[in-house]
C-alpha positions in Angstrom: -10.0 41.9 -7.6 -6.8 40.4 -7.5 -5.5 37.3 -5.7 -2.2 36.1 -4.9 -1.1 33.1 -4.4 1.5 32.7 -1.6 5.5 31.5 -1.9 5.1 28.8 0.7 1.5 27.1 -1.6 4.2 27.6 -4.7 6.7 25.8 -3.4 4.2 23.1 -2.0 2.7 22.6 -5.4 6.4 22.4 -6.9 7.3 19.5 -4.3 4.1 17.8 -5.8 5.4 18.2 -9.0 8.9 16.6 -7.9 7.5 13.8 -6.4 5.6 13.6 -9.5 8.0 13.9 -11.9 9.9 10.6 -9.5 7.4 8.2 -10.0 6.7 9.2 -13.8 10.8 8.7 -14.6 11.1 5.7 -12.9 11.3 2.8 -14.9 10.7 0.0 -12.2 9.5 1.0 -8.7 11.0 -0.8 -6.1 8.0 -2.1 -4.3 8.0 -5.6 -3.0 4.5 -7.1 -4.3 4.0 -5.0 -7.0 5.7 -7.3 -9.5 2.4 -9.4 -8.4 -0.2 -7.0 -9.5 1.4 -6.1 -12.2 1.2 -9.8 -13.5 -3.0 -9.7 -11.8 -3.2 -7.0 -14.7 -1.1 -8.7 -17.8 -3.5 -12.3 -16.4 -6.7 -10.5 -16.2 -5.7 -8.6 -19.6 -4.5 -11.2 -21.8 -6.0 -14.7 -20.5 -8.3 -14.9 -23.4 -5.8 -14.4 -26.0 -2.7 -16.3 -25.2 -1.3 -19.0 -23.3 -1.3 -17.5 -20.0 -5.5 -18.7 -19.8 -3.8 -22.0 -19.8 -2.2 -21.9 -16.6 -3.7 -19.0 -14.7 -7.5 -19.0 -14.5 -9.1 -15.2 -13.6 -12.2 -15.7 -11.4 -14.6 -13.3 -12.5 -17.7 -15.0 -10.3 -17.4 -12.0 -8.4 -15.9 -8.0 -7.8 -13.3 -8.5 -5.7 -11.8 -5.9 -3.5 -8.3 -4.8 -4.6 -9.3 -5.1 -8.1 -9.2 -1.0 -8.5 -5.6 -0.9 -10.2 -6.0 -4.2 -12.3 -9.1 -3.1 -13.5 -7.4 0.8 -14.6 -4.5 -0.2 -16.0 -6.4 -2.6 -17.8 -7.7 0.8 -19.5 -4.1 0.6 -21.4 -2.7 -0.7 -24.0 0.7 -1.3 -21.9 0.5 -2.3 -18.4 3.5 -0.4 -17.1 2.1 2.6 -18.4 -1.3 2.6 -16.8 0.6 1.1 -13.7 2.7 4.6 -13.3 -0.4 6.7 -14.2 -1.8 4.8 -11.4 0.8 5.7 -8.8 0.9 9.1 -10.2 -2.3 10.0 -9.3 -1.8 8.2 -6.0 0.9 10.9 -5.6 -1.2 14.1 -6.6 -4.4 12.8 -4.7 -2.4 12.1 -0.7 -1.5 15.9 -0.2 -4.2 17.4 -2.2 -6.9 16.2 -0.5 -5.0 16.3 2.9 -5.0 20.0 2.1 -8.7 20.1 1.3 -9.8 18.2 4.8 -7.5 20.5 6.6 -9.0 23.7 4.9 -12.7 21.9 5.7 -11.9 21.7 9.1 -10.7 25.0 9.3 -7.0 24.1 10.2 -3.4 25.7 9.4 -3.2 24.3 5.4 0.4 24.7 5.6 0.2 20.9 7.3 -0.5 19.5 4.2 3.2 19.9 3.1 4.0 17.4 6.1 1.5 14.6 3.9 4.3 14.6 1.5 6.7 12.7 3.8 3.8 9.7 3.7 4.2 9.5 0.0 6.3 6.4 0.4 4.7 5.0 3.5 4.3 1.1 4.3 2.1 0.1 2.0 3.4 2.0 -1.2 6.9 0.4 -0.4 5.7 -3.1 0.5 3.5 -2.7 -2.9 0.4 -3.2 -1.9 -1.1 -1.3 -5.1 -4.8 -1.6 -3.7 -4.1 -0.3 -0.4 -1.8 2.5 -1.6 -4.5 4.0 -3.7 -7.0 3.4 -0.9 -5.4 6.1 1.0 -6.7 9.2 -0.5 -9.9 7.9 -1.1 -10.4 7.4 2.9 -9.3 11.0 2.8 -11.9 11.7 0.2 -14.4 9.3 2.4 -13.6 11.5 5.5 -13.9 15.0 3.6 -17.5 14.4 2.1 -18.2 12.7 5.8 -17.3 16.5 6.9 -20.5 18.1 5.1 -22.9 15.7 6.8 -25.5 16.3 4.4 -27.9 14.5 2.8 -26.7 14.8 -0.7 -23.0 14.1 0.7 -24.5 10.9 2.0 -25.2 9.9 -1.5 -22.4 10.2 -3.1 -20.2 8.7 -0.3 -22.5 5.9 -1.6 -20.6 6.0 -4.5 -17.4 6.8 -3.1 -18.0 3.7 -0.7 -18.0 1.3 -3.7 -15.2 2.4 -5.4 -12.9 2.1 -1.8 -14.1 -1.5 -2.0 -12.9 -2.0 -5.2 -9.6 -0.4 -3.7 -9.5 -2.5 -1.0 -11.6 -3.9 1.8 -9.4 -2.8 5.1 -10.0 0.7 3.9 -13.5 -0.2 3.7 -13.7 -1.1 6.9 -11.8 1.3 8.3 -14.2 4.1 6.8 -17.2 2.5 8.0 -15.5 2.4 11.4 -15.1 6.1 10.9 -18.8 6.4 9.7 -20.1 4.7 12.9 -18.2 6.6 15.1 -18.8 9.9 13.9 -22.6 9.1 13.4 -22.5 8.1 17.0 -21.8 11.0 18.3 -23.5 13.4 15.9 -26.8 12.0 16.6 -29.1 12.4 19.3 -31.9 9.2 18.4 -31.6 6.5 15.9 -33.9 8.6 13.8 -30.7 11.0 13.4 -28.3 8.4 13.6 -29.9 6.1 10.3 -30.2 9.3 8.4 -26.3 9.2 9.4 -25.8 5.7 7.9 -28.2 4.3 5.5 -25.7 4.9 2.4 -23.7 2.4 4.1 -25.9 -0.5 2.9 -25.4 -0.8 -1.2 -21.1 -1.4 -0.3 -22.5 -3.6 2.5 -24.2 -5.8 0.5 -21.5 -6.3 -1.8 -18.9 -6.8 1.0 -21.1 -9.4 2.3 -21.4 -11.2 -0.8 -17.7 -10.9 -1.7 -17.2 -12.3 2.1 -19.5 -15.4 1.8 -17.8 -16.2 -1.7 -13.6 -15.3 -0.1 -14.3 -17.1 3.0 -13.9 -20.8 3.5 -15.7 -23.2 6.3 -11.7 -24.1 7.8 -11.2 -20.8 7.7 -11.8 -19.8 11.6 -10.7 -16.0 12.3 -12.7 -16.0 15.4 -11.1 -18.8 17.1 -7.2 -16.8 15.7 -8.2 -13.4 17.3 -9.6 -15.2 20.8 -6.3 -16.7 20.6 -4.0 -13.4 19.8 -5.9 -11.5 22.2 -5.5 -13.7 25.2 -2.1 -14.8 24.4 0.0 -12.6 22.8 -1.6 -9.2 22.6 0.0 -7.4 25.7 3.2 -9.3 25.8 3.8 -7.6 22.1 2.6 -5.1 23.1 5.5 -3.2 22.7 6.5 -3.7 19.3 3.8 -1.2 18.4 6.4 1.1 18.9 7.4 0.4 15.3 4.7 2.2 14.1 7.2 5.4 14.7 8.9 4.0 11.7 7.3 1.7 9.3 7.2 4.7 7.0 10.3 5.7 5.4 12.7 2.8 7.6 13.4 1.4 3.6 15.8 4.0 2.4 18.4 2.2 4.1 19.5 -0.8 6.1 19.9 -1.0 9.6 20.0 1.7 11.5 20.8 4.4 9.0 17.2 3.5 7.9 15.5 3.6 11.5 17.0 7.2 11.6 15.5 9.3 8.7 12.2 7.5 9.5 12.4 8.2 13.4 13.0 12.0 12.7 10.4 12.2 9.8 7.9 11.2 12.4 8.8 13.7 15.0 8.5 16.3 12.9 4.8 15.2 12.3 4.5 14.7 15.6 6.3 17.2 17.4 3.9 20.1 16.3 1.3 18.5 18.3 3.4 17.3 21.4 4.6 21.4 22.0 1.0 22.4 21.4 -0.4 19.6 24.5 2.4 20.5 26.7 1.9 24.6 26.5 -2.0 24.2 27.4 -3.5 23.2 30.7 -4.9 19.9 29.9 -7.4 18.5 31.7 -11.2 16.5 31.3 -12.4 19.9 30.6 -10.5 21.1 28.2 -10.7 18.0 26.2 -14.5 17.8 26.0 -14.6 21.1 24.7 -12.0 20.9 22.4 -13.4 17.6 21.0 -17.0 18.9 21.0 -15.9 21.9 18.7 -13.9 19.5 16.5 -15.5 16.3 16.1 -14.4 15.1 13.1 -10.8 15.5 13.6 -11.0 14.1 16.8 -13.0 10.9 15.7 -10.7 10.6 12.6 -7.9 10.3 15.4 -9.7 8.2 18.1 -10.5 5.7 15.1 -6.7 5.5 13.5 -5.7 5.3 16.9 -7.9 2.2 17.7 -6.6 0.5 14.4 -2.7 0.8 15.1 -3.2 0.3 18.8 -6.1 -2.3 18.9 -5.6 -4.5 15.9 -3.8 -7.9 15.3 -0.6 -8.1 13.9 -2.2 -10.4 11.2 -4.8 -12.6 10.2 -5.5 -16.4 8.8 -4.5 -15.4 5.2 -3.0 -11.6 5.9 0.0 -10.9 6.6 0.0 -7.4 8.2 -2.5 -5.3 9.9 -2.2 -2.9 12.6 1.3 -1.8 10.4 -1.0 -0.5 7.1 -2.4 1.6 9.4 0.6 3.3 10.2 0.2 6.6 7.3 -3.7 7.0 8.9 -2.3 7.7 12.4 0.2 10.2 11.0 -2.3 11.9 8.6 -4.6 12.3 11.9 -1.8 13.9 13.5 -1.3 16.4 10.8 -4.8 17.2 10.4 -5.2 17.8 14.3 -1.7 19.8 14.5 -2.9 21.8 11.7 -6.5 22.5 14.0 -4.1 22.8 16.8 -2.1 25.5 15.0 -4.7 27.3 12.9 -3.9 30.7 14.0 0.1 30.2 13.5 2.4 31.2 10.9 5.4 30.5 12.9 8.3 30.8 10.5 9.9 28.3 12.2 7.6 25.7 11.7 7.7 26.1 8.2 11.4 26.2 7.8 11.7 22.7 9.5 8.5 21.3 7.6 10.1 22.6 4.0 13.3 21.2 5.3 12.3 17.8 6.1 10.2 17.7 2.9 13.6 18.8 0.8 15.8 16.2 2.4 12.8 13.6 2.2 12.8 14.0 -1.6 16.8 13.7 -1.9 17.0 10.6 0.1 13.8 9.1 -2.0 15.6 10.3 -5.3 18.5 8.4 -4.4 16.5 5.7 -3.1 14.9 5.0 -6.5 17.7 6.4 -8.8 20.0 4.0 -7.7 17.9 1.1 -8.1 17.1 2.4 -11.6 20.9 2.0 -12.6 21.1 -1.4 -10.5 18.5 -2.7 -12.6 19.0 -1.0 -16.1 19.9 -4.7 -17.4 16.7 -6.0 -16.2 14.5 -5.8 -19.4 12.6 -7.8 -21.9 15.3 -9.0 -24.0 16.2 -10.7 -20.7 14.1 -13.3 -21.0 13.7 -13.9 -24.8 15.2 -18.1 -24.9 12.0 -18.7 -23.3 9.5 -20.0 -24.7 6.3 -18.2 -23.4 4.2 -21.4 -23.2 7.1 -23.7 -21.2 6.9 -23.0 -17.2 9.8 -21.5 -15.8 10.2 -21.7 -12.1 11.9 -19.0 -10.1 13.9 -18.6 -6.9 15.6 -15.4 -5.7 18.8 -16.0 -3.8 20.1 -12.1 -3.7 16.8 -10.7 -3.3 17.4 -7.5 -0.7 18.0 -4.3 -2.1 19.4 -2.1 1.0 18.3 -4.5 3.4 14.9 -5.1 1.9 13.4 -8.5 -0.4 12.6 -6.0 -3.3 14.0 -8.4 -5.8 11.6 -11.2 -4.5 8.7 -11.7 -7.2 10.6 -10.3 -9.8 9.8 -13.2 -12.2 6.3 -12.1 -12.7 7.9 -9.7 -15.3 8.3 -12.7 -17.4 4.4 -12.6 -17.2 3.8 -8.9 -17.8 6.6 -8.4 -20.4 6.5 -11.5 -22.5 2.8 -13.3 -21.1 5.4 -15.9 -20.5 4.6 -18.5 -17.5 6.3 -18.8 -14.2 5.7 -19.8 -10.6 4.3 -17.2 -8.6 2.5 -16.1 -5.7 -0.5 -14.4 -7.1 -2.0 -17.7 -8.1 -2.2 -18.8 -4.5 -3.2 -15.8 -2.2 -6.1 -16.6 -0.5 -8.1 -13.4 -1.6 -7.0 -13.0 -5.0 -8.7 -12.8 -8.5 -6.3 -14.6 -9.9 -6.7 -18.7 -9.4 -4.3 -21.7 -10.2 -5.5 -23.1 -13.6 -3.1 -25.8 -13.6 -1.9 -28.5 -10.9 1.4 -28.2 -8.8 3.0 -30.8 -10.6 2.6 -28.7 -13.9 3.6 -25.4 -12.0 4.9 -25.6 -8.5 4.3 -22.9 -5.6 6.2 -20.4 -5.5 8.3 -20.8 -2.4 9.4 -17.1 -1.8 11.9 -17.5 1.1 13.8 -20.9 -0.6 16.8 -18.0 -1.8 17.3 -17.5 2.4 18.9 -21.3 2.1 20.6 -21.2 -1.1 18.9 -24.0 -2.5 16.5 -24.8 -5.3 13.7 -26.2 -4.3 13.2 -30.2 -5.4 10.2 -29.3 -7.3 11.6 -26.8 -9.0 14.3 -28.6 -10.7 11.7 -31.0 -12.7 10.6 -28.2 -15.0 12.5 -27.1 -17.5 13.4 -23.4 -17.2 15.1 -21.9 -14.0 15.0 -17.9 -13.4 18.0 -17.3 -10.7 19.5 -14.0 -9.0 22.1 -14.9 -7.4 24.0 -18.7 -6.7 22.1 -21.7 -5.5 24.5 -24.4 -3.6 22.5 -27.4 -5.6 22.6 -26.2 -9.3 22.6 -29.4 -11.1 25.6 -30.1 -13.5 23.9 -30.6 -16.5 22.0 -26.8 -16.1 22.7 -24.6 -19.1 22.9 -21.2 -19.4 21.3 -19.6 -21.8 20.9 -15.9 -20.3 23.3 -13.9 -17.7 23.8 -10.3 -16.9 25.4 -9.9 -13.4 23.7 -12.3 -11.0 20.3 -12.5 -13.1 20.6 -15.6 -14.8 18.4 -17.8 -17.2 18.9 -21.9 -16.7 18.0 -24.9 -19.0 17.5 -27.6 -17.0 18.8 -31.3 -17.3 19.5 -30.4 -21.1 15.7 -31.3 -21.6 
């Protein structure tokens, strides 16, 4: 017996393969922190064997979470290229396995094309490498969670580990999920520990991890008793946001806020005509959530994180925002339950559209900043001696409105295992740990460029990286690399 394959799962698979063929093309990816793990990898790959064990020190007392892509693209001889492996199958996993806990549920698969505006969601652009790749693995959490078997239970146990390894928000987030959905699944705690006990080997090592991260001055409690009283419901409002953390990059301003604004509605607007067409009311809601309690506890849970958590913690920057591509990818998947019976043309016609002019404005997005940075390379930086510090400060650091350009230094780490000041050795949950004193390397102070001036510190080493023109360059600076505003300085003709 035959079987056909329809025009609208062709052209879904051929947007794949664009947004595929984007990330594998592109030469640098203009994410904000990536520059940082890409250094975490070149560190934790080539400490031993050069002079970058000098000055960065790789604590390996413990697994840390966020250490999945360090610890694959360490699998490669050049970390760029198991970086954009990496990311590729990031892009390959978010729709595919959206389409897979749509089909499990029973849902309209033809929502899965909508994933593919989430591609470049908040975390992918702000380059949080760990998080990003988290995302389909809480998809992957949520679909095995769908069987609720006992052999599906032990291999989320598995699946559990390696989404700690990813990072430890997405743990937490799936063992919210987990509770939740165990919760109401069960009618005794007999039922409801058969629901959980492959919770405990990740646990365990979260625990550990914790009591090794965490510092006595370190009080989160006395932080969130303080947000919640305080500020929590005046700010209320700027959850609104959430609407357009995703996509808001491809531009500045307000030409940004608009392509993001009417990405979202399209997600969203699937479900809004379905809720205003039905009679809604307690009774309707109880039996729709009874028949579909998965979806409906994947939604109550994403909904809890953007609308419930802090903005940030002691030691993290951003919160509630990451959370920001789960509350869309619950929308999809409960549109798609919503719609499961419907082929309406039109719905397509918009989704393909909005998918189409998504990968244009993305293609420009990171085709232009391929040509804007075609002179960044290598050769850049070789008047450096690897084993001489070089500090850093970014004065033109936006790239359409946004600080892409900000840790762009650690590619003297990552191209040449040169050394320069940088962030990674002071985050407070890294792997990566200051080997040397601030004297011999001073912090990285990430927002000095806003002033125009070098920082004090920064003028005692020898080498100076620059983009862009400081107001207190000292006379005597040389330079002995320019191409545009990227410039090379030797300092005080030392």
């Amino acid at each position: 017996m035959k079987t056909s394959i329809s025009p609208l799962a062709l052209i879904f698979g051929l947007f794949v393969a664009l947004y595929v063929i984007m990330f594998a093309t592109q030469r640098l990816y203009p994410f904000i922190d990536l520059p940082n793990h890409l250094a975490e990898v070149a560190i934790y790959k080539w400490a031993n064997t050069s002079v970058l064990g000098k000055f960065y020190n790789v604590d390996s007392n413990i697994i840390h979470p966020s250490s999945l892509h360090y610890l694959f693209c360490n699998f490669f001889d050049d970390v760029e290229t198991g970086n954009r492996v990496y990311y590729i199958l990031y892009v390959l996993l978010l729709p595919c396995i959206t389409c897979l806990v749509i089909l499990k549920l029973g849902g309209n698969w033809r929502f899965a094309l909508l994933s593919l505006l989430l591609i470049f969601n908040y975390n992918a652009v702000y380059g949080l490498a760990g998080f990003t790749m988290a995302i389909p693995i809480v998809l992957l959490v949520f679909y095995i969670l769908c069987y609720d078997t006992t052999w599906a239970n032990v291999v989320l146990a598995g699946v559990l580990v390696l989404l700690f390894l990813s990072h430890a928000l997405c743990l937490l987030f799936s063992l919210f999920l987990i509770f939740v959905l165990a919760v109401w699944r069960s009618k005794n705690i007999k039922e409801f520990l058969a629901r959980v006990w492959f919770v405990a080997p990740v646990f365990v090592l979260f625990v550990v991890w914790q009591m090794h991260a965490f510092k006595s001055d370190e009080s989160t409690s006395a932080y969130l008793i303080d947000y919640y009283l305080n500020y929590y419901l005046p700010r209320f409002y700027l959850r609104s946001k959430i609407f357009l953390f995703d996509n808001f990059v491809l531009a500045e301003g307000i030409k940004g806020v608009i392509p993001a604004f009417v990405f979202s509605c399209v997600m969203l607007f699937p479900v809004f005509i379905k809720l205003i067409k039905r009679k809604i009311n307690f009774s309707t809601i109880w039996s729709f959530s009874k028949q579909h309690k998965e979806s409906i506890a994947f939604v109550f849970v994403c909904f809890a994180c953007c609308f419930g958590l802090p903005g940030g913690l002691p030691g993290q920057e951003v919160l509630y925002q990451r959370f920001a591509v789960f509350f869309f990818l619950s929308i999809i998947i409960l549109g798609s339950i919503l719609h499961k019976n419907s082929t309406n043309k039109y719905f397509q016609g918009v989704a393909l559209a909005a998918v189409l002019a998504h990968l244009i404005l993305w293609y420009d997005y990171m085709s232009e900043f391929d040509r804007e940075t075609e002179i960044f390379n290598p050769s850049f930086f070789t008047g450096v001696p690897s084993n001489e510090p070089m500090a850093s400060v970014m004065i033109d650091f936006n790239y359409r409105g946004r600080p892409v350009y900000m840790h762009f230094s650690n590619y003297h780490i990552v191209w040449n295992k040169g050394v320069v000041t940088t962030m990674l050795i002071d985050y407070r949950f890294g792997s990566i740990k200051r080997g040397v004193s601030k004297e011999v390397l001073p912090e990285l102070q990430e927002w000095a460029g806003i002033s125009r001036q070098i920082p004090e510190e920064h003028l005692k080493l020898k080498y100076l990286f620059l983009k862009g023109n400081p107001d207190n360059l000292p006379a005597t600076a040389v330079t002995i690399a320019e191409r545009k505003d990227w410039k090379i300085l030797k300092l005080n003709g030392k």
